[in-house]
Every structure is written in structure tokens, then in C-alpha cells.
C-alpha positions as CSV (number, residue, x, y, z in Angstrom):
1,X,2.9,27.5,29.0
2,X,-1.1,27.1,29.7
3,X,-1.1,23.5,30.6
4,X,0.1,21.7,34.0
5,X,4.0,20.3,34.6
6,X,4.3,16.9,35.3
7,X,7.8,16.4,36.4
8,X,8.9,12.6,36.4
9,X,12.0,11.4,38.3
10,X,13.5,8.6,39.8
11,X,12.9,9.5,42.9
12,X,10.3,12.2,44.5
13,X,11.6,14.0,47.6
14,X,9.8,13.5,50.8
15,X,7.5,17.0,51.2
16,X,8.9,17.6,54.4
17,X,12.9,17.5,52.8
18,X,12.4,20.4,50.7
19,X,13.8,23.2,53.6
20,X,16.2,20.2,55.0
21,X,18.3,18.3,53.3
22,X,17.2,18.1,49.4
23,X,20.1,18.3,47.0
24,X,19.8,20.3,43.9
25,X,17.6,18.3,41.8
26,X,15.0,18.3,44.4
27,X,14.9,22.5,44.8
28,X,14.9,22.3,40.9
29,X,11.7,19.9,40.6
30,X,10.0,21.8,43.7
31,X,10.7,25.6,42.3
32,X,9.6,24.6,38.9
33,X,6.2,23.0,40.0
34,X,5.1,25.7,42.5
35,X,5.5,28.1,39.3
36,X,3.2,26.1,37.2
37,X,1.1,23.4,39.4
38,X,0.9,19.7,38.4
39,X,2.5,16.6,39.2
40,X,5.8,15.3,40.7
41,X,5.8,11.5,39.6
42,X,8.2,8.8,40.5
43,X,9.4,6.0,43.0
44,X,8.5,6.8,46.9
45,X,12.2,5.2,48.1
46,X,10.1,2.6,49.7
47,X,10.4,-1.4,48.7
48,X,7.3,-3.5,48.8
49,X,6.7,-6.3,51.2
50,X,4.6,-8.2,48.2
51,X,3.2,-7.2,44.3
52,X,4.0,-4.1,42.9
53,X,1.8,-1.2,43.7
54,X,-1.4,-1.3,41.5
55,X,-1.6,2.4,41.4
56,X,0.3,5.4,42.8
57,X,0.0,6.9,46.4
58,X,-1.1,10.6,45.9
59,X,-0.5,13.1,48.3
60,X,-1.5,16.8,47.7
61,X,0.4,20.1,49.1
62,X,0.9,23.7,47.7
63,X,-0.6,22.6,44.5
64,X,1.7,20.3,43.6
65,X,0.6,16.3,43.6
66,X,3.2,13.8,45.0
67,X,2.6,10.9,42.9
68,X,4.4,7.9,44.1
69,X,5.0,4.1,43.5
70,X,6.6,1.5,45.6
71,X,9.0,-0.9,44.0
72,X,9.2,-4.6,44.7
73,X,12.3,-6.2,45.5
74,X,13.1,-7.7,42.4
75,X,12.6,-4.6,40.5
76,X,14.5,-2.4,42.8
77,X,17.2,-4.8,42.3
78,X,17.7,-4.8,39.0
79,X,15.9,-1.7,37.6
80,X,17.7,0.9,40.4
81,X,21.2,-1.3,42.0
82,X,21.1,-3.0,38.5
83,X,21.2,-1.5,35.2
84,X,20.7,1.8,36.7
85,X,23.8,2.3,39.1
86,X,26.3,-0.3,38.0
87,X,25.8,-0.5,34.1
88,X,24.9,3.5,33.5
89,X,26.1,5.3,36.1
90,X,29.8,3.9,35.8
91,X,29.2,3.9,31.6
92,X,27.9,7.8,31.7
93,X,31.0,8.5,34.5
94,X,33.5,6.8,31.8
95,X,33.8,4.7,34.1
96,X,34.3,0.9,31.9
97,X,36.4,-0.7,33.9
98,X,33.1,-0.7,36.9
99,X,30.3,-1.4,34.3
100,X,28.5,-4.3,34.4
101,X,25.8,-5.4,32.2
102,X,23.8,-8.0,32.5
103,X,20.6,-9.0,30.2
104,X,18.2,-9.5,33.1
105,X,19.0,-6.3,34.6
106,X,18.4,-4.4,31.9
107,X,14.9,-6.1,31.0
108,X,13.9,-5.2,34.9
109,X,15.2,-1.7,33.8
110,X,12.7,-1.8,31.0
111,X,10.0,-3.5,32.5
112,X,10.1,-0.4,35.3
113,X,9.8,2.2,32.6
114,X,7.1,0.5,31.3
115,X,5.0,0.1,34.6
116,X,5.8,3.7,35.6
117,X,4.1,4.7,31.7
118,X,1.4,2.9,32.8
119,X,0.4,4.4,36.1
120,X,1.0,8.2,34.9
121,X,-0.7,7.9,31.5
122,X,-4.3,8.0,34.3
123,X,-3.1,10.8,35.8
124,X,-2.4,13.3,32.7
125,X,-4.7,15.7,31.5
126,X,-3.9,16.6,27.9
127,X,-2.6,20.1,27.6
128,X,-0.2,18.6,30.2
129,X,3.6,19.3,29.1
130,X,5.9,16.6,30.9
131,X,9.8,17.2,32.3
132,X,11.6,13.8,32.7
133,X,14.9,13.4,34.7
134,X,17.9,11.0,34.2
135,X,19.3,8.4,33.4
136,X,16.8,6.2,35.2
137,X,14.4,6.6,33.1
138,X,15.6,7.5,29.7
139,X,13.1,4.8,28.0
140,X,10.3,6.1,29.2
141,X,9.2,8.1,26.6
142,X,9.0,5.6,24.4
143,X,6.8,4.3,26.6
144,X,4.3,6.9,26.9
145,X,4.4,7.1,23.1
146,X,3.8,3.1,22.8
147,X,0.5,4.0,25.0
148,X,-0.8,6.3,22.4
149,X,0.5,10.0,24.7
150,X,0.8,12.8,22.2
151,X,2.5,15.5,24.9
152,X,5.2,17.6,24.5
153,X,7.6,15.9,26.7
154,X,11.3,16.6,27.6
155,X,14.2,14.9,28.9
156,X,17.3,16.6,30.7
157,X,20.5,14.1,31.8
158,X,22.2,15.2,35.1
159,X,25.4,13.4,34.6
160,X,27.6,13.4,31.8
161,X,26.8,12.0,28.3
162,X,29.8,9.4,27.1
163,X,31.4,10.2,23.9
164,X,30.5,7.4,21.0
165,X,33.8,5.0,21.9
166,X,32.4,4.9,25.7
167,X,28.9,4.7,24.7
168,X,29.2,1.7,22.3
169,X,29.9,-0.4,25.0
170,X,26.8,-1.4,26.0
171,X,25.8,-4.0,24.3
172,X,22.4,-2.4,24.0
173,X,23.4,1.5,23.0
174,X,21.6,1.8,20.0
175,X,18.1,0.6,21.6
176,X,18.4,3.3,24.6
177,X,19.3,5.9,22.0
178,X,16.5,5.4,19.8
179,X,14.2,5.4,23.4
180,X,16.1,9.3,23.8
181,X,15.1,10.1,20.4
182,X,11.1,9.9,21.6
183,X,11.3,13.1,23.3
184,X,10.8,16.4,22.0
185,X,13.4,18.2,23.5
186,X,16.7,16.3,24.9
187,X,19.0,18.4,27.5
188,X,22.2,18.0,28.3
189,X,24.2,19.9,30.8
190,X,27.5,21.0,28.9
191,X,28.5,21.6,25.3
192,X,30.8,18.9,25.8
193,X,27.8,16.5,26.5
194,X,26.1,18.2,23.5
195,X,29.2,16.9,21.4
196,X,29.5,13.8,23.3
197,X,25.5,13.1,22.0
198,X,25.9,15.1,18.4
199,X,29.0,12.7,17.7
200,X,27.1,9.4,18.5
201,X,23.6,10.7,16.2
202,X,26.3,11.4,13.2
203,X,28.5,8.8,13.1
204,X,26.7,6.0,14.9
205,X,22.9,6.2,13.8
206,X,24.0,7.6,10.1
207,X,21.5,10.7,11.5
208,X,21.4,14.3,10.5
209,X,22.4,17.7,12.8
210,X,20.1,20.5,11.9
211,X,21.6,24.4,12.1
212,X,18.5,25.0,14.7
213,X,20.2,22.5,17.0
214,X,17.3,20.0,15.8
215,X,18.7,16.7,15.4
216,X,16.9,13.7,13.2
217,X,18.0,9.8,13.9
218,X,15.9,6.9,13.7
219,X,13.2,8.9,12.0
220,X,12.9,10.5,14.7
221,X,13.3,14.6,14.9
222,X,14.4,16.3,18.8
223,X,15.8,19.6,19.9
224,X,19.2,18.5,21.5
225,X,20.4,21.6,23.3
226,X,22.8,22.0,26.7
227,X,20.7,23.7,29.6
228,X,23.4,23.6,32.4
229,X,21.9,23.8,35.8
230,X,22.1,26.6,38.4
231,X,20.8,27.3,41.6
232,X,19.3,29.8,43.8
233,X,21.9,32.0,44.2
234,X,20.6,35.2,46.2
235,X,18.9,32.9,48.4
236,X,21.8,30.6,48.9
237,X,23.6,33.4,49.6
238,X,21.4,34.6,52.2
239,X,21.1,31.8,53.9
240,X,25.1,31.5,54.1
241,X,25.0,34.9,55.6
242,X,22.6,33.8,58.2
243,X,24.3,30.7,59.2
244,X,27.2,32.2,59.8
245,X,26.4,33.5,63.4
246,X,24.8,29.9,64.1
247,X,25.6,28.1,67.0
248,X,26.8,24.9,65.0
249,X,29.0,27.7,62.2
250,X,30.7,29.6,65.6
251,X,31.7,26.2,66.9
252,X,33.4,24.8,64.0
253,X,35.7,28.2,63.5
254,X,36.0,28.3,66.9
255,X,37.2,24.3,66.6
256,X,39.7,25.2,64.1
257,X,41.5,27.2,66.3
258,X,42.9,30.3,63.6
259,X,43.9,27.8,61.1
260,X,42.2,27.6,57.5
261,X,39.8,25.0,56.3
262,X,39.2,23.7,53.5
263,X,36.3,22.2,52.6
264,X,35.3,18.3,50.5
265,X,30.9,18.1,50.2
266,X,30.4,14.9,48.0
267,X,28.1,12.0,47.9
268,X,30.4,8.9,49.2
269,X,30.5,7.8,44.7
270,X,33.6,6.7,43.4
271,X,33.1,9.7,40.4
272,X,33.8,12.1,42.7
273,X,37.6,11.8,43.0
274,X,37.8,11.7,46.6
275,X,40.9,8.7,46.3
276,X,43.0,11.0,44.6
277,X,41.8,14.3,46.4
278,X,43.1,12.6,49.5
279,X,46.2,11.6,47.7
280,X,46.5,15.4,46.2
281,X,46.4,16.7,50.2
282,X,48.4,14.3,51.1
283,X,51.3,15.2,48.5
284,X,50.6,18.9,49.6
285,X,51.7,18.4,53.4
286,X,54.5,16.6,51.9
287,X,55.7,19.4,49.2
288,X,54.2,22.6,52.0
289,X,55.4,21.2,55.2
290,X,55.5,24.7,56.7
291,X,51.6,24.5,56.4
292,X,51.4,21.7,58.5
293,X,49.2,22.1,62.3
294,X,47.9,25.3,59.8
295,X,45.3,24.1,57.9
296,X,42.4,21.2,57.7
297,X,40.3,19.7,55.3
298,X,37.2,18.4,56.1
299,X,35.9,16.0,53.7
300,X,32.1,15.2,54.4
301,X,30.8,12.2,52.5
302,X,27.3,10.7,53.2
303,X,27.1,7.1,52.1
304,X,24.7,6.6,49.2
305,X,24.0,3.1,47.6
306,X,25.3,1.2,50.3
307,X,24.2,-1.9,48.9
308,X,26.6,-1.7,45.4
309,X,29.9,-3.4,46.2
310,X,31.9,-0.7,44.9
311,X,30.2,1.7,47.1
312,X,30.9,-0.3,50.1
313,X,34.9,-0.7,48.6
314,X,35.7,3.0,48.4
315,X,34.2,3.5,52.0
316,X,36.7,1.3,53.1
317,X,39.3,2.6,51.2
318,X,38.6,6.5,52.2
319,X,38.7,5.4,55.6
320,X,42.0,3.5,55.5
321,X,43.4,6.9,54.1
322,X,42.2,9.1,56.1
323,X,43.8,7.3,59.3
324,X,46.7,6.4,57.6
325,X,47.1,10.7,56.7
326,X,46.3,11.6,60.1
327,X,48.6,8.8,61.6
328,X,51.7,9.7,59.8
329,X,51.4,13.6,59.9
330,X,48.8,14.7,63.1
331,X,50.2,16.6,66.4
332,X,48.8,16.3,69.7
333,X,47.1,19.6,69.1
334,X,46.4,19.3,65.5
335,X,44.7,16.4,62.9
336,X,44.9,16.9,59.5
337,X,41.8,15.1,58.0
338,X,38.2,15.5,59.6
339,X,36.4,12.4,57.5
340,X,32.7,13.2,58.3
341,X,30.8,10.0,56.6
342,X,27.4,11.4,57.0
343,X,24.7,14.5,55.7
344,X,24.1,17.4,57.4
345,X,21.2,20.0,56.6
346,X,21.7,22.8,53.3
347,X,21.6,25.4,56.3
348,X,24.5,24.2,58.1
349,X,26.6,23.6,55.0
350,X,26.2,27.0,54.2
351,X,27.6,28.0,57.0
352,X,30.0,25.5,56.7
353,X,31.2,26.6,53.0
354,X,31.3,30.0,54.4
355,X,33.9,29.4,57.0
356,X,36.2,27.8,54.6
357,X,39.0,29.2,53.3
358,X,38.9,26.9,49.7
359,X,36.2,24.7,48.3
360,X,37.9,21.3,46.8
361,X,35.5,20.1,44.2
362,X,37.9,17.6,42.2
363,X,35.4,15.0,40.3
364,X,36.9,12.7,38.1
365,X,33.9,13.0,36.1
366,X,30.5,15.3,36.7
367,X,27.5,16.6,35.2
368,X,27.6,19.9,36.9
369,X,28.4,20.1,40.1
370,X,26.3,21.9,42.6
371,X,28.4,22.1,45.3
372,X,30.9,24.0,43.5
373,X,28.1,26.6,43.3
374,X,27.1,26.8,46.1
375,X,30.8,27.0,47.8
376,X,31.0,30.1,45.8
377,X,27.7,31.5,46.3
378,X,28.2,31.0,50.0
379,X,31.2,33.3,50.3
380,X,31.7,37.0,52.5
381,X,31.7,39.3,49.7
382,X,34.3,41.2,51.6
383,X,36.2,37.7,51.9
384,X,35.7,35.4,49.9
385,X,37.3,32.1,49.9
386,X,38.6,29.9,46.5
387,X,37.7,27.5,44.3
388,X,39.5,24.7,43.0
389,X,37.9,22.7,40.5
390,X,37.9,20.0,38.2
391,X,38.3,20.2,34.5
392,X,35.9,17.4,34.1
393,X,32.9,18.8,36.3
394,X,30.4,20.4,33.9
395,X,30.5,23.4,36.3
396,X,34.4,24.3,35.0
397,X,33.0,25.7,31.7
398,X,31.0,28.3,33.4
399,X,32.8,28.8,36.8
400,X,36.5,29.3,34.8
401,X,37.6,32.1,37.0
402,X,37.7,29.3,40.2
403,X,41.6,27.6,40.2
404,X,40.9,25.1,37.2
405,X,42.9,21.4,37.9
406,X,43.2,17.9,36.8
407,X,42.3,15.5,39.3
408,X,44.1,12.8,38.3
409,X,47.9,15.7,38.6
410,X,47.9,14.8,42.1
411,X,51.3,17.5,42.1
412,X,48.9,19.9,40.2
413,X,46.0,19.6,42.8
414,X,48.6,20.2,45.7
415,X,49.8,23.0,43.9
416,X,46.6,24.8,43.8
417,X,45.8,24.3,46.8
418,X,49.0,26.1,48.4
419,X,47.9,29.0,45.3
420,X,44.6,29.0,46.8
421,X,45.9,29.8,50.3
422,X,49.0,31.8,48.8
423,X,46.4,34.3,46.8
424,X,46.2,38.0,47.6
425,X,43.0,39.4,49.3
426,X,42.3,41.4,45.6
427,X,42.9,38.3,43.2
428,X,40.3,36.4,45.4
429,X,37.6,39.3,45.3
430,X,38.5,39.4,41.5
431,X,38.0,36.0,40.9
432,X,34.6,35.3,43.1
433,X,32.9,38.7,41.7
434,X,33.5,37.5,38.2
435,X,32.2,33.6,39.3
436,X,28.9,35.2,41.5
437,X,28.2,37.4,38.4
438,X,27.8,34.3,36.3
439,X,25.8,32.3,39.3
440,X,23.3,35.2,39.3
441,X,22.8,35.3,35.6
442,X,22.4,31.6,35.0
443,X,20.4,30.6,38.6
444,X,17.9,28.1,38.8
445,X,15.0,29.7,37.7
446,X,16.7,30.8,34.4
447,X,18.2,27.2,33.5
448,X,13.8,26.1,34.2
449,X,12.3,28.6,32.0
450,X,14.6,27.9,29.3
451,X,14.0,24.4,29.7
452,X,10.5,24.3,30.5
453,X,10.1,26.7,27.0
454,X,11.9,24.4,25.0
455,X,9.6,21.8,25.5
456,X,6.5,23.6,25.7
457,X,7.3,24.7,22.1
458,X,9.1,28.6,22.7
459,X,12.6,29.9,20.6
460,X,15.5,28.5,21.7
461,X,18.9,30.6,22.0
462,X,21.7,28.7,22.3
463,X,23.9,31.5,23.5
464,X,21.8,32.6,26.6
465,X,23.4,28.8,28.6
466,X,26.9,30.5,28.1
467,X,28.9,33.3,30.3
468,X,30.2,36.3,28.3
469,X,33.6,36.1,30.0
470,X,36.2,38.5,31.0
471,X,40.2,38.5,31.7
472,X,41.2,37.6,35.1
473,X,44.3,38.6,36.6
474,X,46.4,35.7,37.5
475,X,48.4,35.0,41.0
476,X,52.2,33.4,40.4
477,X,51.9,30.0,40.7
């Protein structure tokens, strides 16, 4: 790759977040574009007072070039709280029952793609290879290519992809997939979204799927290929390893007075299964009374789109639970539930992860996963804590030596978690040595450089995204 990256997401992380508080995406964006140089485009978080910004606000550090746009109110309405988080989001989550589609919405949604073409196409130089990100702005391609922009440009979804019977429910499916087609490279996270995506070219747009991985729909020609995220695992590692002689790490053990913890890091999102992970440890007190006053979760849950109704009804409902848990089984000395609704710094929730005795990552639905990652990557090598995980986050088809459950088996989920605490000091070793081997393998720089090669034009081996895996001896449930 000779030319610049311009990297193009919905949002672009405030400079100053990238040792704080950035989540995965961010570290992703930031690591790739100190490798190359060039660009990181996209909206500042900020909402207009009046018009819509004529022209982006640059900012320049460590080569890279913050380019940012304020949205209007209008457009943040129905471009990011519209189409964006209450049509897609809940439709890519399989989620139908929460989507709702409106025609305006979607038209603001376009609109935005089509303003945001219009003040990068200025800043582009043409050798320039571009990486766009999500579902926010899956037309935007399209866009650039309406303008005239020859680039090889690339698109990688975060969440899941919907399989074609999901999919077809928007009303306006086949226009956004013809939009995905524009790019030269499409990524996906798993080779269940692969499917999900190969399915709806087949038997929806009467396309073709190439032996390369190629596919052709709407005259169109793409790579289609899963590139499933890691992260930086030596250095999360490190940093866990650090942390855990902070002052904030030291007083949480020393908090939990001997007893084990387990640990809940999610965004406050109705995907993430937090409902029926409270249910699950709730059944589990019930069915393990004699772990009673011995163990705690703490569940930490920032809120995020505060101003989408369903956001604001499972805050309530969380809430309701967790008192309603702690009221019927707390002791004077001991509470079952610590409900944390707000964020705390990557540094401290390594040290966090580390003190905990299981992770519980239970999605109903997720495109990876990066806490379940990082839980594991966090761990004492000469202790290392479990992972129980979800069958439908994206990270269960490369982390398969973690305690593998269905979130909606509220039984099954208690289960596992008395396993998890039940498992002999060897299994655990067995089973984290055989996860961290994978981590390593597949971190964050090696899921960029396959992606970034894919779209600057390089071979493509499908085979590299995937763990060679190995027999794991298995605890008595």
C-alpha cells in the first residue's frame, strides 16, 4: 500500500480518548492510521445550533487528520436516532419486533451519506485507498462513486449481517444492498455473517458466488470475505498486569471480601442480553444456594442512546431487577448485584477483568465481542479466570474453548456459571492457554493488514481469519 488511508466512520474519537476510554473500534481506526498516515473522517458528536457545516473541521496530530462534521438537528434525528439505531441496529440484531421504519428517516439517512460524499471527495488525493465502517454508512460508496471517485474503497460491518428472511423486511433491502455492492471489498465479521450476506446475493438478487470469494450482484463485482476483529493482545495484557497493583484494582478485591466476582462490561443495548443474564443469576442463587454471601456479579452498563425509547425502557427494567435480586436474596454483610450504570477508563477495566473470577459475555446477538477478548486477555497466566459466552456473539467461533451457552437457557447459563466456579485450577489454565493462543494469532494488527490488503488489491486467504483448533479436556458438568 503506497497511497494514504482514509478511514470513514460514524463517529471519529476525540484525540485525547485514544489512552482513556475508546472502545475497540476507536484503537482499531487509530492503530491502522498511525501505520499508514491519512485521514479519519466522520461526524464530531456535536449537533449544530443552525445549517449544516459547509465544510469539515480539520485538526492535525501524529500524522493523522481528524476530519470532522457537525450534524444539524434534523439530520441527527433521523440519519443517527432514526434509520440508523431504531430501523438497522434492531434489523442487523434480529431484532423485528424493535424495528421501525419510517420513509423520512431513511431519506435523512441518505441525504447524510450524500453530504458526508461531498465534503471528503475535497479532501482525497488519488492514490488514496479508503476503509469505511458500519452500518451508518453503508450507502456511501455509492455516493462517492455517483461523484465520479475511482478509489479502491472497502467496507467492514461490526454487527451482525441478518440472514435473507430478517433482511427482507425492510421495505428498502434491495436499494441498501445494491449501495454495499459499490465497494471493492465487503467485510464481515463471521462466516455466519458471510452466509447470512452469500444467501441474500443468491437467492434474493438472482447474483453469482465466485470460488475466489468474489461475488457479482447488480452488475456489480466485490470481494465478500469475514475479517473478524481482534485486539491488542500483549498490550492488553500488560496493561491488566499493571493495573492489578492499582489503588482502584486493590480496593475492589479488597471490597469483595474473599468471595469471587464475576464480571458483566456492556454498553446499556438491549442486544446485549443483560435481561436474561440477570434472570440466568438469578435462577443460579436459586438452584446453588450454598453459593449465596460467596460470590458477586458486577454488571457495568454505561448508558448509550439515551434518547431512543427502548434505551430508556431497558434502563428501567435493569434497574427494577437488580433491586428486586438484591431485595429478595442480600445479607446485612453481603449484596448480590453491584449495577454500575456508567464507563470507567480501559485501564481500570483491566484491572477489573483481572480480579474476576468469570467473565459473563451473554449477547443475544453480536458482531464480535470485544469484551470477551479482553476478559481473557486480561487474566494471571498462573490463574486465570473463565469465560462464559454466547453462542450468538461472533467471538464464540474463535474463542470455543471459553464455556459456550445460550442466552436465552436461563437454567443453561446458571449452570455454567456454577461449572465455571466448580472448574479445577488445570482445566482453567487448559482452556485460557488454548483461547490467548488464538488472541495472539488473530490481534488487531493482523485482522488490519488483512483488511487493509484486501482492498488495496493483495491475495486473499480465507483460511488465515480461522483458529486451527485443538481438543480441550472437559470439566463434569
Amino acid at each position: 500500500m503506497t497511497g494514504r488511508l482514509i478511514v470513514i466512520s460514524n463517529r471519529v474519537a476525540p484525540v485525547d480518548e485514544s489512552k482513556g476510554s475508546a472502545g475497540g473500534l476507536a484503537i482499531g481506526m487509530l492503530a491502522a492510521l498511525r501505520a499508514s498516515g491519512g485521514v479519519w473522517f466522520g461526524w464530531s458528536g456535536r449537533i449544530s445550533s443552525g445549517a449544516a457545516s459547509s465544510r469539515p473541521n480539520l485538526v492535525e496530530q501524529g500524522g493523522i487528520t481528524y476530519a470532522t462534521l457537525d450534524l444539524t438537528p434534523g439530520d441527527c434525528a433521523g440519519y443517527y436516532n432514526g434509520f440508523a439505531n431504531r430501523t438497522l441496529w434492531p434489523l442487523f440484531h434480529y431484532r423485528l419486533h424493535l424495528t421501525d421504519y419510517n420513509r423520512k428517516d431513511c431519506a435523512t439517512y441518505l441525504n447524510v451519506n450524500r453530504w458526508f460524499a461531498e465534503n471528503l471527495r475535497p479532501l482525497l488525493h488519488s492514490d488514496d485507498i479508503l476503509w469505511i465502517n458500519d452500518y451508518h454508512l453503508i450507502p456511501l460508496g455509492e455516493a462517492l462513486r455517483s461523484n465520479g471517485l475511482g478509489h479502491r474503497m472497502g467496507f467492514f460491518l461490526h454487527t451482525p449481517f441478518p440472514a435473507p428472511p430478517v433482511l427482507t423486511a425492510l421495505p428498502n433491502h434491495a436499494q441498501l444492498m445494491r449501495q454495499l455492492m459499490a465497494y471493492d471489498v465487503i467485510g464481515f465479521q463471521t462466516a455466519v455473517d458471510l452466509r447470512a450476506f452469500r444467501d441474500y446475493v443468491r437467492f434474493e438478487a438472482d447474483g453469482t458466488i465466485h470460488p475466489d470469494g468474489r461475488v457479482t450482484a447488480y452488475g456489480r463485482t466485490a470481494l465478500a470475505a469475514a475479517f473478524p476483529i481482534g485486539i491488542d493482545t500483549d498490550d492488553f495484557a500488560q496493561l491488566a498486569a499493571e493495573t492489578a497493583k492499582s489503588s482502584k484494582t486493590q480496593r475492589l478485591r479488597k471490597s469483595l471480601l474473599d468471595r469471587d466476582l464475576i464480571i458483566g462490561v456492556d454498553r446499556l443495548d438491549y442486544s446485549k442480553g443483560l435481561v436474561e443474564r440477570f434472570c440466568a443469576y438469578q435462577r443460579f442463587l436459586e438452584l446453588f444456594a450454598r453459593r449465596r454471601s460467596h460470590v458477586v456479579l458486577m454488571q457495568i452498563a454505561p448508558s448509550t442512546r439515551s434518547e431512543v425509547p427502548e434505551y430508556q425502557e431497558i434502563r428501567r427494567t435493569l434497574e427494577r431487577m437488580a433491586g428486586h435480586i438484591n431485595g429478595r436474596f442480600a445479607e446485612p454483610e453481603w449484596v448480590p448485584i453491584r449495577y454500575l450504570n456508567r464507563s470507567f477508563t480501559r485501564k481500570v477495566l483491566a484491572g477489573y477483568y483481572r480480579s474476576a473470577r468469570i467473565g459473563l459475555v451473554t449477547p443475544l446477538r453480536d458482531g464480535m465481542n470485544l469484551v470477551a477478548k479482553e476478559y481473557v486477555a486480561a487474566q494471571d497466566p498462573a490463574d486465570p479466570g473463565v469465560l462464559v459466552l454466547s453462542q450468538f456473539a461472533g467471538a464464540a467461533q474463535e474463542l470455543d474453548a471459553a464455556l459456550i451457552v445460550n442466552p436465552f437457557d436461563t437454567d443453561g447459563v446458571a449452570e455454567a456459571i456454577e461449572q465455571a466456579l466448580s472448574m479445577p485450577h488445570e482445566e482453567r489454565k487448559e482452556r485460557w492457554e488454548a483461547m490467548m493462543d488464538q488472541l495472539r494469532r488473530q490481534d488487531i494488527t493482523a485482522w488490519r493488514e488483512r483488511f487493509v490488503g484486501a482492498v488495496a488489491g493483495g491475495p486473499y486467504r480465507a483460511e488465515s481469519a480461522w483458529p486451527k483448533k485443538k481438543p480441550l479436556a472437559r470439566s463434569a458438568s
